[in-house]
DSSP file (Angstrom, degrees, kcal/mol; ACC not computed):
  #  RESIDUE AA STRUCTURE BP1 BP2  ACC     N-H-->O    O-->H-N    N-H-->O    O-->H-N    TCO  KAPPA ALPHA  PHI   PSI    X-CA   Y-CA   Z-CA
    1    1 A X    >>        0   0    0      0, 0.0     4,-2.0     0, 0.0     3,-0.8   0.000 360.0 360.0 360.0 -44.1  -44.6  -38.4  131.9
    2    2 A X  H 3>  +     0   0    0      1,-0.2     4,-2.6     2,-0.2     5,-0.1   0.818 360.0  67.1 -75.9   0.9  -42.2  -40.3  134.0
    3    3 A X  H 34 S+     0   0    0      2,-0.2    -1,-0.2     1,-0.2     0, 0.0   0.827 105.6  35.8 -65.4 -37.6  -40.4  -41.0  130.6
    4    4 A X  H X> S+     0   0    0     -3,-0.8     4,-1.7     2,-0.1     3,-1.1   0.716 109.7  63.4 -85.7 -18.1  -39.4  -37.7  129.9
    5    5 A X  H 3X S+     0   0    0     -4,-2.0     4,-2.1     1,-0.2    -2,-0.2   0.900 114.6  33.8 -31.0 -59.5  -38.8  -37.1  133.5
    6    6 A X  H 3< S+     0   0    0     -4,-2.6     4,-0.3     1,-0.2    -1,-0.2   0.462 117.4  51.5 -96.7   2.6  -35.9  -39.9  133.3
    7    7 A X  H <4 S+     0   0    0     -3,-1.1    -1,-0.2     2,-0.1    -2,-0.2   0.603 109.2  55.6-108.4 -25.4  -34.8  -39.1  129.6
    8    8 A X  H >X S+     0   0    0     -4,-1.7     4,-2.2     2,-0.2     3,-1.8   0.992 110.9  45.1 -66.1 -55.6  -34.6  -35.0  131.1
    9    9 A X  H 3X S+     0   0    0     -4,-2.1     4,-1.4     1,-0.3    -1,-0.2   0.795 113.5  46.4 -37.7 -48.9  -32.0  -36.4  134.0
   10   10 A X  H 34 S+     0   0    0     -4,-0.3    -1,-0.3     2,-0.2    -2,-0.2   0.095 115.5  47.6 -96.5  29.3  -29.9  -38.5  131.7
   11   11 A X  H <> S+     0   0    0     -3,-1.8     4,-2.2     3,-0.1    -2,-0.2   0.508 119.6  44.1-109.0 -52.5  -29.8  -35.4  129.0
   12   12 A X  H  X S+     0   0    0     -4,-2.2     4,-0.9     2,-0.2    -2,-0.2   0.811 109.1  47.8 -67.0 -49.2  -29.0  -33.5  131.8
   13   13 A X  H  X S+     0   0    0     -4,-1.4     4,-2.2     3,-0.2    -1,-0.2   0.609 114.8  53.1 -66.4 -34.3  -26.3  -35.7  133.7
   14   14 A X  H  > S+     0   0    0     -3,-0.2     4,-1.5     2,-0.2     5,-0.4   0.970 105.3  52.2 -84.9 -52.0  -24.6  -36.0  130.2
   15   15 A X  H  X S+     0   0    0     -4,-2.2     4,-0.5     2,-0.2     5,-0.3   0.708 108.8  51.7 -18.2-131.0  -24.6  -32.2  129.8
   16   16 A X  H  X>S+     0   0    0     -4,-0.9     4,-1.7     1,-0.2     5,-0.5   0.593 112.6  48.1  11.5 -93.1  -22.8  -32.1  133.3
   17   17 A X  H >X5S+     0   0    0     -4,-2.2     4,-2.1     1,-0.2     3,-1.6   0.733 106.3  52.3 -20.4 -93.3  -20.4  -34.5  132.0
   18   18 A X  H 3X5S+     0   0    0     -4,-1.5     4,-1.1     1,-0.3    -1,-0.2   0.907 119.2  35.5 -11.8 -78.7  -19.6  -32.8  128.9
   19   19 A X  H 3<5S+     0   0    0     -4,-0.5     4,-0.4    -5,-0.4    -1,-0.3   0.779 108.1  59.4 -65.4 -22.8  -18.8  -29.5  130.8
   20   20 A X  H XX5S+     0   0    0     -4,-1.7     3,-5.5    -3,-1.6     4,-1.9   0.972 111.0  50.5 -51.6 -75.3  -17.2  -30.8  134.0
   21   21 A X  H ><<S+     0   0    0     -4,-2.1     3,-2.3    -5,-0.5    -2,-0.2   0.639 110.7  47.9 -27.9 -75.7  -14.7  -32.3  131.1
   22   22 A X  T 3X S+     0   0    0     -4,-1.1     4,-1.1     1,-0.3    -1,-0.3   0.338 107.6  52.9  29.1 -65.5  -14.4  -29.0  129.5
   23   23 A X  T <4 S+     0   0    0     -3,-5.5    -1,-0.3    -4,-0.4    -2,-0.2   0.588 108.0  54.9 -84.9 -27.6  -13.6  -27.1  132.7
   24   24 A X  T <X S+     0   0    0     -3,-2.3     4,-0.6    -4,-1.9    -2,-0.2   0.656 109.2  40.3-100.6  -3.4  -11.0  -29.5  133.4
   25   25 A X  H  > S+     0   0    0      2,-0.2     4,-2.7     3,-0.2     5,-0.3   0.783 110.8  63.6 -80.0 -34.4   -8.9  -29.2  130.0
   26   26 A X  H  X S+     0   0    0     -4,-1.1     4,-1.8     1,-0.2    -2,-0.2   0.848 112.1  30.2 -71.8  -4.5   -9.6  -25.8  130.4
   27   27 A X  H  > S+     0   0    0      2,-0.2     4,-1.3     1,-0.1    -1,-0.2   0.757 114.1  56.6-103.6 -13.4   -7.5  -25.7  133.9
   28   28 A X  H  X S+     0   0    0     -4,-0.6     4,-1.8     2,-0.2    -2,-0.2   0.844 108.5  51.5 -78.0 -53.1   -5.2  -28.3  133.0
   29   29 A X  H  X S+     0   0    0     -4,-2.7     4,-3.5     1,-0.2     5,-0.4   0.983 113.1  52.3 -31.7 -57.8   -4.3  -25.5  129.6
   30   30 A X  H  X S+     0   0    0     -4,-1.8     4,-4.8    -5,-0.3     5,-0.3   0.948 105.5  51.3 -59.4 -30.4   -3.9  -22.9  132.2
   31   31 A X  H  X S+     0   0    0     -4,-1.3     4,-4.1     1,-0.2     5,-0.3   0.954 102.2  51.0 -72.4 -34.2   -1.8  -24.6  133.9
   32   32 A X  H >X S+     0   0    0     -4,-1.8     4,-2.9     2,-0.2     3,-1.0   0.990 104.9  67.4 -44.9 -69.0    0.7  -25.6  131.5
   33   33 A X  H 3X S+     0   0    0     -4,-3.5     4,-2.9     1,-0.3     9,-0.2   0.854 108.5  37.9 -18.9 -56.7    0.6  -21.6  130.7
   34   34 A X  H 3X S+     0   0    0     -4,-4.8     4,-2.4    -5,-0.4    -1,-0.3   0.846 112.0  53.8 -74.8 -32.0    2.1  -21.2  133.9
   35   35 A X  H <X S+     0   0    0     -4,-4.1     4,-0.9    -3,-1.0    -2,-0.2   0.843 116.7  39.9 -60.2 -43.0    4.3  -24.1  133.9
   36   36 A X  H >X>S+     0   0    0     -4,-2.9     4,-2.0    -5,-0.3     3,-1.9   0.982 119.3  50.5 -68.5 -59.6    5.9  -22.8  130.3
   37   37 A X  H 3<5S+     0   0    0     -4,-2.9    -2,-0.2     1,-0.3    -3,-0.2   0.899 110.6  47.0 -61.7 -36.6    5.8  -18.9  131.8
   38   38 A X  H 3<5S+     0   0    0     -4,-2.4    -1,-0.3     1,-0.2    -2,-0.2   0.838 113.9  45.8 -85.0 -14.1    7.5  -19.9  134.9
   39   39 A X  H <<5S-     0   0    0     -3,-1.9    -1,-0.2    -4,-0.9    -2,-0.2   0.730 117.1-107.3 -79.7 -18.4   10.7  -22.3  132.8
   40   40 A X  T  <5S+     0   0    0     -4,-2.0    -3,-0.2     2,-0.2    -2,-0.1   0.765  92.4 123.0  96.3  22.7   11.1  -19.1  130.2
   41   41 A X  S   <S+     0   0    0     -5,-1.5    13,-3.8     1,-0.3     2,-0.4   0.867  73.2  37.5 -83.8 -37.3    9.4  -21.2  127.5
   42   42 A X  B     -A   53   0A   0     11,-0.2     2,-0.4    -9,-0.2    -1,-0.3  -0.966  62.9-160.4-111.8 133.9    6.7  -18.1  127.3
   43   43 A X        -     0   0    0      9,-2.3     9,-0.1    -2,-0.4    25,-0.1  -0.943  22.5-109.5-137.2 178.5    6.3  -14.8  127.5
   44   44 A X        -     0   0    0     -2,-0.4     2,-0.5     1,-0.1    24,-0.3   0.011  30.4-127.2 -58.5 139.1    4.0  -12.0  128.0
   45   45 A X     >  -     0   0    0      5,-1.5     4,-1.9     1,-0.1    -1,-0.1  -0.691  17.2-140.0 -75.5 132.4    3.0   -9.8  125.0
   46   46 A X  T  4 S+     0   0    0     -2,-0.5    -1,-0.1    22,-0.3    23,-0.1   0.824  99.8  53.6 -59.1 -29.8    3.9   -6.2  126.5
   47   47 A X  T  4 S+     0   0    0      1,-0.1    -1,-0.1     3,-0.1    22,-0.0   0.932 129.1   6.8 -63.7 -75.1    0.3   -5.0  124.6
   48   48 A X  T  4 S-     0   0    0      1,-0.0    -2,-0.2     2,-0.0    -1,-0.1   0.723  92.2-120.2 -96.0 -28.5   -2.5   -7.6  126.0
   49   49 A X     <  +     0   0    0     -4,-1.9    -3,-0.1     1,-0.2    -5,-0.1   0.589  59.6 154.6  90.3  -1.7   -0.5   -9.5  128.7
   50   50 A X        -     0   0    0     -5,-0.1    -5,-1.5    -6,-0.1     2,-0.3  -0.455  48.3-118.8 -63.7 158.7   -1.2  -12.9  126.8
   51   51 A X        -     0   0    0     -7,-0.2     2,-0.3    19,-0.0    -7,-0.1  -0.752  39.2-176.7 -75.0 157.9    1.5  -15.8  127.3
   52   52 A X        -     0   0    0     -2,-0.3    -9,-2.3    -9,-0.1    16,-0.1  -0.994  37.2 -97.7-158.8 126.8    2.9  -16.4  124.0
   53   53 A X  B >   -A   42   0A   0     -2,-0.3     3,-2.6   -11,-0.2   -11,-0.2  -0.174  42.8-131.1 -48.8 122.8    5.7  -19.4  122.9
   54   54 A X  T 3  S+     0   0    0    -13,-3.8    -1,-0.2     1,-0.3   -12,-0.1   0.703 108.3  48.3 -74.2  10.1    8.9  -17.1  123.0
   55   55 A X  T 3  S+     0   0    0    -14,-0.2    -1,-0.3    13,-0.0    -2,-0.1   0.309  82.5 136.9-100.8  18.5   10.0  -18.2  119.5
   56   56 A X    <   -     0   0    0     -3,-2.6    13,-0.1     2,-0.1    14,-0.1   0.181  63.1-112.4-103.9 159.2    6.4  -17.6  118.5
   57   57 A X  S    S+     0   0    0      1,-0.2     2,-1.7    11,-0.1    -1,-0.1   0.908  94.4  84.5 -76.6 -46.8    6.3  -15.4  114.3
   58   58 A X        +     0   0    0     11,-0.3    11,-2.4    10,-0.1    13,-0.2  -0.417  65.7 134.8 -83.8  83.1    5.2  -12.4  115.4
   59   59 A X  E     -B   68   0B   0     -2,-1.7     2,-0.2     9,-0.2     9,-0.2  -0.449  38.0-157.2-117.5 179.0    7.9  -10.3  116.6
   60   60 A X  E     -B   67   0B   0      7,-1.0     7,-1.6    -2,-0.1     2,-0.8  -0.939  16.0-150.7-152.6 131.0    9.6   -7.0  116.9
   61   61 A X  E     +B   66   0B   0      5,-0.2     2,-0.6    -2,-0.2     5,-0.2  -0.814  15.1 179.6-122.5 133.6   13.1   -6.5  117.7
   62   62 A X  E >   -B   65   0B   0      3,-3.1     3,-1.5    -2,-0.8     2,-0.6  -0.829  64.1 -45.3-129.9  91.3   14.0   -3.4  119.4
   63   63 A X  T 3  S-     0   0    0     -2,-0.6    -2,-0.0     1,-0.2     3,-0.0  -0.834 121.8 -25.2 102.5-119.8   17.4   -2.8  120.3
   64   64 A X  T 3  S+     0   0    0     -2,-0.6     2,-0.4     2,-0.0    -1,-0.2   0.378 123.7  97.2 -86.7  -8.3   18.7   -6.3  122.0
   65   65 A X  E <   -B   62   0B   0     -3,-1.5    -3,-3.1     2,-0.0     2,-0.5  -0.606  57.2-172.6 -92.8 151.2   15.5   -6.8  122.7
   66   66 A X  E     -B   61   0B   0     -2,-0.4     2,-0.4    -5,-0.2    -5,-0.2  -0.872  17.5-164.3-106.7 143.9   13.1   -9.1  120.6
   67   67 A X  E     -B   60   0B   0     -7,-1.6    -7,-1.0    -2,-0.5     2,-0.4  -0.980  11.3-135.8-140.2 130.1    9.6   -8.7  122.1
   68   68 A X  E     -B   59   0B   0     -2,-0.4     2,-0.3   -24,-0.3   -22,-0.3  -0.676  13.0-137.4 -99.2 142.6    7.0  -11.2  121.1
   69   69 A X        -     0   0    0    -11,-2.4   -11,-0.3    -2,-0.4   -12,-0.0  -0.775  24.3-158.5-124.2 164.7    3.5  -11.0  120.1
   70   70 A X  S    S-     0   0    0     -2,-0.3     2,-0.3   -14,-0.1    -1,-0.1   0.522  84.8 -26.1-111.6 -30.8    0.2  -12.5  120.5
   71   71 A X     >  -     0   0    0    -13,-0.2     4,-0.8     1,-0.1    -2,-0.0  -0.911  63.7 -88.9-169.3-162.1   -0.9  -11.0  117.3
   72   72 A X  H  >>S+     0   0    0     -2,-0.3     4,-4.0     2,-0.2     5,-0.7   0.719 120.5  51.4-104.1 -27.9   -0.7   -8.5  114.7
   73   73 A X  H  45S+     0   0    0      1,-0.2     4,-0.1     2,-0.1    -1,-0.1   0.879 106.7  52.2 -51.0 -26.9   -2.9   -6.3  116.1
   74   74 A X  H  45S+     0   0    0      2,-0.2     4,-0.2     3,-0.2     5,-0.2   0.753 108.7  59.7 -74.4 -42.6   -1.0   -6.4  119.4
   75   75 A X  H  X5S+     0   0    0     -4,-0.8     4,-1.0     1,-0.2    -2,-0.1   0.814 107.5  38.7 -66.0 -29.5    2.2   -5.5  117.1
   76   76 A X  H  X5S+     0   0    0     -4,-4.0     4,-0.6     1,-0.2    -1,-0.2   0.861 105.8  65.7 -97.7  -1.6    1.2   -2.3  115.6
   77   77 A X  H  ><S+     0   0    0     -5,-0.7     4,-1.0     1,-0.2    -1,-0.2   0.706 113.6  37.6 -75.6 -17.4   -0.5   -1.0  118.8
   78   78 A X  H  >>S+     0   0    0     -4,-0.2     4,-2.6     2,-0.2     5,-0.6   0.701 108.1  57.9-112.5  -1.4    3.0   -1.1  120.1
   79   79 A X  H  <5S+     0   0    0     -4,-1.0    -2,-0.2     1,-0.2    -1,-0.1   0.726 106.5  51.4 -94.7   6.7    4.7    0.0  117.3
   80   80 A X  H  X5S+     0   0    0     -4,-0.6     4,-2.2     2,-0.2    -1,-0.2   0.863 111.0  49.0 -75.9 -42.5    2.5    3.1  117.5
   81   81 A X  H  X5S+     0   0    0     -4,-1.0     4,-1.8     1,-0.2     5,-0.3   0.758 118.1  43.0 -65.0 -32.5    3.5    3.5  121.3
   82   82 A X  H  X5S+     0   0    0     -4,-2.6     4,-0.6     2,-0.2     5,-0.4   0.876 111.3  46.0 -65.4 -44.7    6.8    3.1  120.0
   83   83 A X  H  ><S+     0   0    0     -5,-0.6     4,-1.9     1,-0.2     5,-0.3   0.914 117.8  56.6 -64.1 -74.7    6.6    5.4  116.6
   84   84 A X  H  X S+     0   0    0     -4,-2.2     4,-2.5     2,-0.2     3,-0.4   0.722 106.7  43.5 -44.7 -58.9    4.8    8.0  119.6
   85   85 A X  H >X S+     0   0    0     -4,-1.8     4,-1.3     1,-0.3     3,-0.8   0.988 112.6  55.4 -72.2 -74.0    7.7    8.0  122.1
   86   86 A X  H >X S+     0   0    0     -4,-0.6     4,-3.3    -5,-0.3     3,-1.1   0.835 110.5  41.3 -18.6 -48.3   10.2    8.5  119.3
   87   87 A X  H 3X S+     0   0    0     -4,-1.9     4,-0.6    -3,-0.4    -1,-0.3   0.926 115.0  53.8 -90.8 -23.2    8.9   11.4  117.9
   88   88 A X  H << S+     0   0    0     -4,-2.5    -1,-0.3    -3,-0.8    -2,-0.2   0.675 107.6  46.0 -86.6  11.6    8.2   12.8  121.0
   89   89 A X  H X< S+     0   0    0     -4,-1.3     3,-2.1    -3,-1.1    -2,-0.2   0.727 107.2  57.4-100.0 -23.3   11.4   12.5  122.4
   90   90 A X  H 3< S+     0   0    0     -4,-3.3    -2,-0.2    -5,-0.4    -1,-0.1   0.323 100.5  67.1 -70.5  13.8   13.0   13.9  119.1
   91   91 A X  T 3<        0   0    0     -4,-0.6    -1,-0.3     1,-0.1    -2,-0.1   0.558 360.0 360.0-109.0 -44.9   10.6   16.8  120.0
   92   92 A X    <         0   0    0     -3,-2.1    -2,-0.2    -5,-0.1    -1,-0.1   0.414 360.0 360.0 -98.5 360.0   12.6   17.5  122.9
């Protein structure tokens, strides 16, 4: 008994390890996120709010602006909001 007792702890303690580790790439990532957002290396997709590398493939360039995206789903959801304003300003 005390054998799985002391084999549960050190399953357990390595668990704990494991995820501690984890927890801490995942805050060391975020921070980087912020580090890039705040030099102008990233920036938000206008759909979801993700950071995104601002030379990142998925774009749309609208005017002078180029606006970057996160994905492609994120690109035709705005290029519906876009396609929508258009026709509803030529409406007017």
């Amino acid at each position: 008994m005390l054998k799985f007792l002391v084999i549960g702890v050190a399953l357990f303690l390595v668990y704990k390890l494991f995820m501690g580790d984890k927890a801490k790439r995942e805050m060391d990532k975020a921070k980087v996120v912020k580090k890039k957002a705040a030099s102008g290396e990233m920036i938000k997709d206008p759909i979801c709010g993700t950071y995104v590398e601002k030379d990142g493939n998925i774009r749309v360039k609208e005017g002078d602006k180029v606006h970057v995206f996160c994905s492609y789903e994120c690109r035709d959801k705005y290029l519906k909001q876009l396609e929508a304003t258009t026709v509803n300003s030529d409406d007017s």
